[in-house]
C-alpha positions as CSV (number, residue, x, y, z in Angstrom):
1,X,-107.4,57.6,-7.6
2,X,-103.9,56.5,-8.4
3,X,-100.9,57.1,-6.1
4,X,-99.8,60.8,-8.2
5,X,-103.4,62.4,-7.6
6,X,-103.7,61.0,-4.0
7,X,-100.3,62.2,-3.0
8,X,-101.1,65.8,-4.4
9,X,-104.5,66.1,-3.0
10,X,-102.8,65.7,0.1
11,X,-100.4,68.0,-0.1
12,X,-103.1,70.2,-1.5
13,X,-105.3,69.4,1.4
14,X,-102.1,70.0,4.2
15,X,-101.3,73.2,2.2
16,X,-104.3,74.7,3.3
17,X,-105.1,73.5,6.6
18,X,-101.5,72.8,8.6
19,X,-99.3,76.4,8.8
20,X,-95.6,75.0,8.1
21,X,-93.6,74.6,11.6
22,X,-91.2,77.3,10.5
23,X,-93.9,79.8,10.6
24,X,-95.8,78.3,13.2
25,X,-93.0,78.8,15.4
26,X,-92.2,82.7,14.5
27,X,-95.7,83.8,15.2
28,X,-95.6,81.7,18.8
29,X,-92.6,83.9,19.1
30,X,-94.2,86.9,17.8
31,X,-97.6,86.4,20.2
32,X,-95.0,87.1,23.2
33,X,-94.4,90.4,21.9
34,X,-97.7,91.9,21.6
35,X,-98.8,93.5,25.1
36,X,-101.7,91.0,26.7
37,X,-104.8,92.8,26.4
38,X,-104.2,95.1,23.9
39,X,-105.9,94.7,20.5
40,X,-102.9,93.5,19.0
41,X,-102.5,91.0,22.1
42,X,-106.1,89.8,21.8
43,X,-105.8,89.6,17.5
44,X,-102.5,87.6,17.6
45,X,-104.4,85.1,20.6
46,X,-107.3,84.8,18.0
47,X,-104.7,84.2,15.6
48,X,-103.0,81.3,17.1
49,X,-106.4,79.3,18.3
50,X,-107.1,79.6,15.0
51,X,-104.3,77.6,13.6
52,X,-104.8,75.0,15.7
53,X,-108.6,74.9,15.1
54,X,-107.9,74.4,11.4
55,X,-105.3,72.1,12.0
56,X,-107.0,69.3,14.3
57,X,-110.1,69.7,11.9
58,X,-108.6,69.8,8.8
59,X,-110.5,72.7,7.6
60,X,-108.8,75.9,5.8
61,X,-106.5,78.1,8.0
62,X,-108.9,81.3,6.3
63,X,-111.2,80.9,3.9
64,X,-109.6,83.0,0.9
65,X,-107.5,79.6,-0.2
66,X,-106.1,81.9,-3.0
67,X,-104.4,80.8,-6.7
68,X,-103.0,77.5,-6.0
69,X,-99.2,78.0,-7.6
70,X,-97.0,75.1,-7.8
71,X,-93.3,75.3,-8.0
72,X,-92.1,72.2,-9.3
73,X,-88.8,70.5,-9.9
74,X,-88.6,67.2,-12.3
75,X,-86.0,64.7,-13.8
76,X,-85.7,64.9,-17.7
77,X,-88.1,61.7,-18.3
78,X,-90.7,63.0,-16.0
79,X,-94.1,63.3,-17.9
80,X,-95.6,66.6,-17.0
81,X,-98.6,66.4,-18.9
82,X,-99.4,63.6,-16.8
83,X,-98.5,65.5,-14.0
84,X,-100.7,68.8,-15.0
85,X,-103.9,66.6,-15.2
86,X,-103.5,64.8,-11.5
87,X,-102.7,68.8,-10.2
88,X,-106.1,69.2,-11.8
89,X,-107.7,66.6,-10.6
90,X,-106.4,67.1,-7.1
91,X,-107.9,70.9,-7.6
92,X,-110.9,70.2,-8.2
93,X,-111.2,67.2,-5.6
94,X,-109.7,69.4,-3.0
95,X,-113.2,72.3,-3.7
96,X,-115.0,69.6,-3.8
97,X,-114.2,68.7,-0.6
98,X,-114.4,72.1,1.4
99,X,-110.4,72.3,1.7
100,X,-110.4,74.8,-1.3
101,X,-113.1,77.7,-2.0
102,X,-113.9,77.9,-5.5
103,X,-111.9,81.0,-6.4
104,X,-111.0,80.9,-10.5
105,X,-113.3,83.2,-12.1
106,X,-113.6,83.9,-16.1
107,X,-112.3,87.7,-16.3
108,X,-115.0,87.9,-19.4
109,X,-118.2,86.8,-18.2
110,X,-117.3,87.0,-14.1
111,X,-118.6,83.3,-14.2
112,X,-116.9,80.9,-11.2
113,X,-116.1,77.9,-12.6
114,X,-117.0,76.3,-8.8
115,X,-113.5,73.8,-9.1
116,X,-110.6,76.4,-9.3
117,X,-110.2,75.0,-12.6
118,X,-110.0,77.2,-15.6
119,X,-107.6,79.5,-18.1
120,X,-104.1,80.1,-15.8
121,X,-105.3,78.6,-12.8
122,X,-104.5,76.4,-10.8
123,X,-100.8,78.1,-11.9
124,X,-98.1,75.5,-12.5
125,X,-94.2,76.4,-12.9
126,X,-92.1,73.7,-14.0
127,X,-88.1,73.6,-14.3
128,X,-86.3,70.2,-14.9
129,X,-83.1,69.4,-12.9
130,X,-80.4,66.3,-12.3
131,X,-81.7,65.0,-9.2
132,X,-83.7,61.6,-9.2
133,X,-86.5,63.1,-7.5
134,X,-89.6,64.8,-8.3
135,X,-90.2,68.3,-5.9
136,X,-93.4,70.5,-6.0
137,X,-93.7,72.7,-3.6
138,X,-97.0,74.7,-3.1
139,X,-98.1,78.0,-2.3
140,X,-101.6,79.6,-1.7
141,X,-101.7,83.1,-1.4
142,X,-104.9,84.7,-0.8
143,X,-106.1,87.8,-2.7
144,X,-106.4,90.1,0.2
145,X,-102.2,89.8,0.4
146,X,-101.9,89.6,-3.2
147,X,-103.9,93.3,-3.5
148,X,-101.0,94.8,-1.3
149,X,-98.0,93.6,-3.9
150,X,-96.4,96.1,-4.9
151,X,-93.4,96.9,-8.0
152,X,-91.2,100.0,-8.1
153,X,-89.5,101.6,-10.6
154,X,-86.4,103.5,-9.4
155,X,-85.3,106.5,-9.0
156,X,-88.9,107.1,-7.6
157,X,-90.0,109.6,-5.0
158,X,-92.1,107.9,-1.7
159,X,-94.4,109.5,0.4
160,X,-92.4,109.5,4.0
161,X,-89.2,108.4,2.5
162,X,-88.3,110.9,-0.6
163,X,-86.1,109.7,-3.2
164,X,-85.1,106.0,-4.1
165,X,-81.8,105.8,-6.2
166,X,-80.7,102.7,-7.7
167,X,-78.8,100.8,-5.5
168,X,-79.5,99.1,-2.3
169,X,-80.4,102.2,-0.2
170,X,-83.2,102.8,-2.4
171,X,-84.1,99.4,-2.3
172,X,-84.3,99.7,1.1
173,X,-86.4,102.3,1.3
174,X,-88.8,101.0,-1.3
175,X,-89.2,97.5,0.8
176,X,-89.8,100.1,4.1
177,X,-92.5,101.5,1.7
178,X,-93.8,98.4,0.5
179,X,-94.4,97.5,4.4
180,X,-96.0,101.0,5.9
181,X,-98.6,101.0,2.3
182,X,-99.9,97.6,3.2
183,X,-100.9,98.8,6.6
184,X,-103.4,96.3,8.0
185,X,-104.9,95.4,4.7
186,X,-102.9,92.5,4.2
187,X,-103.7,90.9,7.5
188,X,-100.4,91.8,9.2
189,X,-98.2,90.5,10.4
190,X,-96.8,89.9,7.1
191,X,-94.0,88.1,5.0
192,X,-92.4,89.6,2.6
193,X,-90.8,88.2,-0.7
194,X,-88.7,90.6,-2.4
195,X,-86.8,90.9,-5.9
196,X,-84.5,93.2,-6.6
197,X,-83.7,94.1,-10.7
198,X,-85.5,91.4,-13.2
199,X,-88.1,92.6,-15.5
200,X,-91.7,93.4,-14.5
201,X,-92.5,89.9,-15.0
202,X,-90.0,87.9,-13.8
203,X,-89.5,90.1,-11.1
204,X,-92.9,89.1,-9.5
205,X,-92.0,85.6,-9.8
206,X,-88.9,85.7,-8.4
207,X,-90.5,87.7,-5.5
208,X,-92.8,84.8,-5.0
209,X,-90.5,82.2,-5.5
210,X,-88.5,83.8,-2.0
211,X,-91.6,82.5,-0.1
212,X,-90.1,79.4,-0.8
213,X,-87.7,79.8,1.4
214,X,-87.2,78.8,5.2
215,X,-88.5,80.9,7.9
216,X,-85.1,81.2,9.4
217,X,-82.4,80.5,6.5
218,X,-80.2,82.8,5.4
219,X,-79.6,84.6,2.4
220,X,-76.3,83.2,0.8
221,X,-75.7,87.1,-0.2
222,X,-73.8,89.1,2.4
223,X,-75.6,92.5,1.0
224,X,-79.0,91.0,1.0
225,X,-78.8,89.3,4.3
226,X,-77.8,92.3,6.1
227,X,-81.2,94.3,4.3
228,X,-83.3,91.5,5.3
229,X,-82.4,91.7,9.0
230,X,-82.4,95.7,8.7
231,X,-86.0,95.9,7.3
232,X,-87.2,93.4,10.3
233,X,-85.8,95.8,12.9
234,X,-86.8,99.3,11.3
235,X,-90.5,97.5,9.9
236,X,-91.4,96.5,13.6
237,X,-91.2,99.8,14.6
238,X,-93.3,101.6,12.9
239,X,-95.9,100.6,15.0
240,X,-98.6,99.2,12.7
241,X,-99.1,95.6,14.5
242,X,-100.6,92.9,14.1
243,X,-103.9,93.3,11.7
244,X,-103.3,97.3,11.7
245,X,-104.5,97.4,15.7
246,X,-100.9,99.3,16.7
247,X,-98.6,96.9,18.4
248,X,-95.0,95.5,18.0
249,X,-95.2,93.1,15.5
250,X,-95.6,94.5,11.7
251,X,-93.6,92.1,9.6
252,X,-93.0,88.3,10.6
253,X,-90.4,87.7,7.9
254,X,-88.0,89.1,4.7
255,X,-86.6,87.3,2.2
256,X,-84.7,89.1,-0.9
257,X,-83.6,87.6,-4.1
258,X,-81.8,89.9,-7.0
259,X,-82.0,88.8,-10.7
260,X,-80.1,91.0,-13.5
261,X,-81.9,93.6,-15.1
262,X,-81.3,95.8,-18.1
263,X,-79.9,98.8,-18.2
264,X,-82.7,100.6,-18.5
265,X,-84.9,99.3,-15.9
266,X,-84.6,98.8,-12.2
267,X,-87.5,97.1,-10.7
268,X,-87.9,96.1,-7.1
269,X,-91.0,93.7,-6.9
270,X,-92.4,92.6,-3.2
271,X,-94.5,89.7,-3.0
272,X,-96.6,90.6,0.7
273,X,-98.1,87.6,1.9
274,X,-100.5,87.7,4.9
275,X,-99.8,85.7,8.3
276,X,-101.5,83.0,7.0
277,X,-98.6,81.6,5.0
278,X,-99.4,78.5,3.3
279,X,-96.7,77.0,2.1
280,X,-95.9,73.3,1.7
281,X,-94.1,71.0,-0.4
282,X,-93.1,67.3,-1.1
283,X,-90.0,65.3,-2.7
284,X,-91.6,62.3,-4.5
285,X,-90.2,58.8,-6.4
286,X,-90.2,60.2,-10.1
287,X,-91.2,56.1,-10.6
288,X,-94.2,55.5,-8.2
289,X,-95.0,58.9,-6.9
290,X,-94.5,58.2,-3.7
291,X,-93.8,61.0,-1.0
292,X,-90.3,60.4,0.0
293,X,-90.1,63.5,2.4
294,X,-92.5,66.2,3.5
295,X,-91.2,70.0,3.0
296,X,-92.3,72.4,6.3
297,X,-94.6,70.3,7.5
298,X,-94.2,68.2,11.0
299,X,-96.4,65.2,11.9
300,X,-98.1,66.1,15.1
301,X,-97.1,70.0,15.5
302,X,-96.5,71.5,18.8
303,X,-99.8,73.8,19.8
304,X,-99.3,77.7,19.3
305,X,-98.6,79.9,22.1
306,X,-101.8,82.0,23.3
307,X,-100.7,84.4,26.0
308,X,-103.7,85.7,26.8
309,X,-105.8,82.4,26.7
310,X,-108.8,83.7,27.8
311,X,-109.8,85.7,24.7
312,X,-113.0,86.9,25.7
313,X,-112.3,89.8,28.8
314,X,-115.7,90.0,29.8
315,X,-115.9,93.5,28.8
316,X,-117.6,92.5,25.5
317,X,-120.6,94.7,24.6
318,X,-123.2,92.4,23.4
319,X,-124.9,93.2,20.7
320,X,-128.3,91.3,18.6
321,X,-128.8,92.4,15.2
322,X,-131.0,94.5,13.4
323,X,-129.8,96.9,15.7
324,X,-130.5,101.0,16.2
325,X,-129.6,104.3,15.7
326,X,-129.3,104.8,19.4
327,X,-127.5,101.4,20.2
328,X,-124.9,102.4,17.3
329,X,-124.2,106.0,18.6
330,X,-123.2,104.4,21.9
331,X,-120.0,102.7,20.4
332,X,-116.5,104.3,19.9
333,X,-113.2,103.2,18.3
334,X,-111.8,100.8,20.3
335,X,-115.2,99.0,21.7
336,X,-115.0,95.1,21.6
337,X,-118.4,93.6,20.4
338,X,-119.8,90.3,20.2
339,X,-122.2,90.1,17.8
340,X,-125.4,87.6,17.6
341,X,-128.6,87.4,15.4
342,X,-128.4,87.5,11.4
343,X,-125.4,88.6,9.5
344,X,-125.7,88.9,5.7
345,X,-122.2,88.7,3.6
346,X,-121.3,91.0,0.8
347,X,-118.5,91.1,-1.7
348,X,-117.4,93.0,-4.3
349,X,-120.6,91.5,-6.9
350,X,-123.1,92.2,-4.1
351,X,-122.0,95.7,-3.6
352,X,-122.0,96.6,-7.2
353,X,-125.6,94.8,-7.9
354,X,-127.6,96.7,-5.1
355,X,-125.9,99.9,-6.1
356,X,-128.6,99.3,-8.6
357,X,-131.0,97.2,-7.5
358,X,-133.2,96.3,-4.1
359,X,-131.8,93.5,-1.7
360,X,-133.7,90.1,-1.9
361,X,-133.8,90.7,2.2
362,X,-134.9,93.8,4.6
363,X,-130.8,95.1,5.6
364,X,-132.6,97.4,8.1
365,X,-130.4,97.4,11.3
366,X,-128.2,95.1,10.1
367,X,-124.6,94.0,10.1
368,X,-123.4,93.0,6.2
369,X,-119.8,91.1,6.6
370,X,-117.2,91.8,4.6
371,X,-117.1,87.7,3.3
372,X,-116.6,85.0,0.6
373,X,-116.7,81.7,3.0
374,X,-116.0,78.5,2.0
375,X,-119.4,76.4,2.0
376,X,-120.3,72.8,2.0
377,X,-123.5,70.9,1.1
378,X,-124.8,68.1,3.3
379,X,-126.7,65.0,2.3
380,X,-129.5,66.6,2.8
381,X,-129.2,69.8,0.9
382,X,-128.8,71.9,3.9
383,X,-125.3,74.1,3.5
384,X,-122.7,74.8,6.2
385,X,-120.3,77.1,6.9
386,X,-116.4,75.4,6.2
387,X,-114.9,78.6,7.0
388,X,-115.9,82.7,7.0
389,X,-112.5,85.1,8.5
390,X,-113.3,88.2,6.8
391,X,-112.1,89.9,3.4
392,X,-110.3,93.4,2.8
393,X,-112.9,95.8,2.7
394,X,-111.3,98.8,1.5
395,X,-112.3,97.2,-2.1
396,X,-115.8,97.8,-1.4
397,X,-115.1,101.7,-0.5
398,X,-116.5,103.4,-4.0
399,X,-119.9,101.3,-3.3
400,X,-120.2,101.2,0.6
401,X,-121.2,105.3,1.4
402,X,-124.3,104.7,-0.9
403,X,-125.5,101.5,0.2
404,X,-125.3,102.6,3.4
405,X,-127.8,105.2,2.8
406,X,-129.8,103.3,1.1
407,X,-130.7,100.2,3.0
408,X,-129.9,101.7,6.9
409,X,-127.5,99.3,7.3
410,X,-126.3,99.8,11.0
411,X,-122.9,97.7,10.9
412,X,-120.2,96.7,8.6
413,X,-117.5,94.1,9.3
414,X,-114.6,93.0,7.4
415,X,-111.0,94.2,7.7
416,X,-108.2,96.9,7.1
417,X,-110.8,99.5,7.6
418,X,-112.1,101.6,4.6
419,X,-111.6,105.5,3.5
420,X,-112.9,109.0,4.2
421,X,-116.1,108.4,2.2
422,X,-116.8,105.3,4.0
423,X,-116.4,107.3,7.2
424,X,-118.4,110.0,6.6
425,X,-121.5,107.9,5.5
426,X,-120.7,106.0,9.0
427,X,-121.4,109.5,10.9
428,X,-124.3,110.8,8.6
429,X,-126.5,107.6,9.2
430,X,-125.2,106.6,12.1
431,X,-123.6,103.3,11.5
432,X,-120.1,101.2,12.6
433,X,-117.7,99.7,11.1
434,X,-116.0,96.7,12.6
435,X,-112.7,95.0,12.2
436,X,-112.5,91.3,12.6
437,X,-109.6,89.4,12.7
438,X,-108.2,88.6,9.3
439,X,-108.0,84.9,8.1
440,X,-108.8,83.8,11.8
441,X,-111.9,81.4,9.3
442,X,-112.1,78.5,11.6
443,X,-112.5,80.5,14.6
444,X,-115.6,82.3,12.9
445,X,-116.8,79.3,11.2
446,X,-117.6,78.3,15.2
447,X,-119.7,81.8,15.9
448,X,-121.8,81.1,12.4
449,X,-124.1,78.4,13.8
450,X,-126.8,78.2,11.3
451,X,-127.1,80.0,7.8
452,X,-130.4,80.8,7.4
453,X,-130.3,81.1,3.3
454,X,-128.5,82.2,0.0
455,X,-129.1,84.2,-2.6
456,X,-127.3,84.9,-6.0
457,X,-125.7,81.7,-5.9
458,X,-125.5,80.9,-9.3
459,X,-125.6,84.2,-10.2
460,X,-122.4,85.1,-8.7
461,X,-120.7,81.6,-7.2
462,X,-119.8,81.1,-3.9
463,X,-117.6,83.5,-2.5
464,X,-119.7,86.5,-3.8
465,X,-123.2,85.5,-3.4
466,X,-125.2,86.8,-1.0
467,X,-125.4,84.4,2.5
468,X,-127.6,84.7,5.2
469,X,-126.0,83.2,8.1
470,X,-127.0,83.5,12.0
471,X,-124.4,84.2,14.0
472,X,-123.8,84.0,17.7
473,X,-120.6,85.5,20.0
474,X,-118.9,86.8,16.6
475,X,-116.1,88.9,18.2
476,X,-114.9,92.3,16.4
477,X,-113.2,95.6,17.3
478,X,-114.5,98.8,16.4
479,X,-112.2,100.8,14.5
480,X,-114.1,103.4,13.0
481,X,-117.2,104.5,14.9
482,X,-120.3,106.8,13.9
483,X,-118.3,110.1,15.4
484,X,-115.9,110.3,12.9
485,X,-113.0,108.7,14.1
486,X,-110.8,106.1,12.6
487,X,-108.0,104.0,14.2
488,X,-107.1,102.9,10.5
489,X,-106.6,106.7,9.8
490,X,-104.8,106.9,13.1
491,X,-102.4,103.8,12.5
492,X,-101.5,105.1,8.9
493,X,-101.1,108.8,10.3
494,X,-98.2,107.6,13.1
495,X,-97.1,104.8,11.3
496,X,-95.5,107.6,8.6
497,X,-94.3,109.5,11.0
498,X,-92.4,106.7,12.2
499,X,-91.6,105.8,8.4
500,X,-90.1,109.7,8.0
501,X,-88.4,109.2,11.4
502,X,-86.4,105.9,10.3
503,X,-85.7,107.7,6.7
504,X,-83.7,110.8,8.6
């Protein structure tokens, strides 16, 4: 391993498992807001323990480790071939090792190539400059944030809003949009990168390239500075919170960029990245590739601020899996369980295959998670759980009615909550559905003790086989409940009327 690959494993490796201090500090800030003891209180607690967990252990932050993207910045003479191949290397190095779960899949065959290696990923930008130094900074932006991106084409008409023109009060009300349709899907609070003009392409990149910047900067435009600070005051009102639970804090950060456009386009892109904001960087010797300085990152960071340290109320309803009818029926929205006994995980290949076919185990009574962790072999062949925070469900919503009905499966966990058909199926068999905290992994990882097997593995690669894992003390909320009620449906339903109420 030569100096180049070392150095990029590790920022690889810091990427994923140390939050940058700027956005550690915002969400200590943040955690104040929420009430103590509310959902959102509780979440944002769970939240900050987890950051810490993954950070003295060096294990992912959450377990969706996303498309590594590297933003780099080279003198003229710098080879970047050279440089491609020790990105690769560090890639593959960095799965091997548990720090990244294998996410590059082949779009043709739905293979996982098991190193995040493969056509366009990892994704490397490079732009020369004057400067004798080599920058790359990293981002890793999981798919569950990358789902809620949005692009707009003004003049457009929004639900809430009405029309867009184009010029910045339609940009404004497309980045209020952009906020209210992400809801709690992309594990709120969230960061927004935003580009205004651009084409469809460039416009996404420049909206991800925003993410780039400092937690606290700001913008050099007058016009774009003002919007930023206006969208943090009207988004935090609208009373989504943090993971969708209702609360203060909806939107942690806004960042605009504007690129020219033509004249007959007007695009306004928004990159929404999830809480979990992994984003790190390094300025290197363009001679020996040593690090000269470390971008957002602090040696020993200060621990995050947990108001309500406790966590656990003691109000917890205990529940062991397979579970009943009866047991089920006694649950309502807003119930905070702790779950123990087996768990099975199911993605998006799972949910398709037994829409088809029988599961290799009895789902009878029990709780399917919403998961793709990242897993880890022992010497000894026996696997182990690196991380497991749950995925977005609402993916899984044309498969999830049926499947219910057809195994009796009494509890569903993932997050953001899931639609109308999902609900209905919840109250016909009488079943729950149960909203973990999104990309809280290492905090999971600790209530998944054992897994007991695995099935599909090579059938469908890691993050979308089927696991069977026991688990003990796994905390979740119930947010949709076997009596028809929703607190996704809720959230969305006020967090429009606040949307129409800011609009005027």
């Amino acid at each position: 391993m030569n100096s180049l690959q070392a150095n990029i494993l590790e920022l690889v490796i810091q990427t994923s498992t140390n939050l940058p201090s700027d956005v550690r500090e915002v969400i200590s800030k943040a955690a104040l807001l929420e009430k103590q003891g509310s959902r959102s209180g509780q979440a944002m607690s769970i939240i900050n323990k987890n950051i810490d967990m993954a950070c003295n252990s060096e294990l992912p932050i959450c377990q969706d480790t996303g498309m590594p993207t590297f933003f780099i910045h080279c003198p003229v003479a710098t080879n970047q071939i050279e440089m491609k191949n020790a990105i690769h290397w560090a890639i593959n190095e960095a799965t091997r090792l548990g720090k990244l779960r294998p996410n590059s899949v082949d779009s043709i065959t739905g293979r996982n190539s098991g190193n995040n290696l493969g056509a366009g990923s990892p994704v490397v930008h490079f732009e020369q400059w004057e400067n004798d130094e080599i920058e790359i900074l990293l981002l890793l932006k999981g798919g569950g944030c990358e789902n809620k991106n949005i692009q707009y084409s003004v003049p457009c008409e929004l639900e809430g809003i009405g029309r867009a023109n184009r010029d910045l009060d339609g940009v404004h009300k497309c980045i209020l949009h952009a906020v209210y349709q992400a809801q709690g899907q992309g594990c709120s609070a969230g960061i927004l990168g935003v580009c205004v003009g651009g084409d469809r392409t460039s416009g996404y990149n420049h909206a991800k390239e925003q993410l780039l910047r400092s937690m606290n900067d700001t913008n050099p435009i007058p016009e774009l500075a003002k919007l930023e600070s206006t969208i943090m005051e009207e988004a935090n009102k609208l009373g989504i919170g943090t993971m969708g639970f209702g609360g203060n804090v909806t939107l942690l950060g806004c960042k605009i960029g504007a690129l020219n456009r033509l004249p007959a386009c007007f695009f306004v892109s928004v990159a929404y990245n999830c809480w979990a904001y992994r984003r790190m960087g390094v300025k290197m010797d363009p001679n020996t590739f040593e690090i000269r300085e470390w971008i957002f990152r602090e040696s020993k960071p200060n621990s995050m601020v947990r108001p309500d340290e406790r966590i656990l109320t003691g109000t917890e309803i205990h529940l062991t899996t397979p579970l009943s009818e009866e047991q089920v029926r006694k649950l309502k929205v807003g119930d905070v369980v702790s779950i123990s006994g087996p768990m099975h995980t199911g993605r998006d290949a799972l949910h398709k295959y037994l829409t088809s076919h029988d599961s290799p185990v009895d789902l009878a009574g029990a709780a399917l998670y919403h998961c793709g962790p990242v897993m880890v072999k022992d010497e000894n062949g026996k696997w182990h759980v690196n991380a497991a925070g749950p995925t977005t469900s609402i993916r899984e919503e044309p498969y999830q009615a049926d499947i219910l009905k057809k195994f009796g499966i009494r509890v569903v966990i993932g997050k953001g909550g899931m639609g109308a058909k999902t609900l209905k199926a919840l109250q016909d068999v009488g079943a729950i559905y149960l909203n973990a905290i999104g990309g809280a992994a290492q905090f999971y990882a600790q209530s998944i003790p054992d897994v007991i097997g695995v099935d599909f593995l090579e059938e469908f690669g890691v993050p979308e086989a089927m696991w069977h894992l026991q688990a003990k003390d796994f905390i979740a909320v119930v947010t949709m409940d076997s009596h028809g009620n929703s607190l996704h449906k809720d959230i969305e339903d006020s967090s429009l009327h606040e949307l129409e109420k800011i609009a005027g």
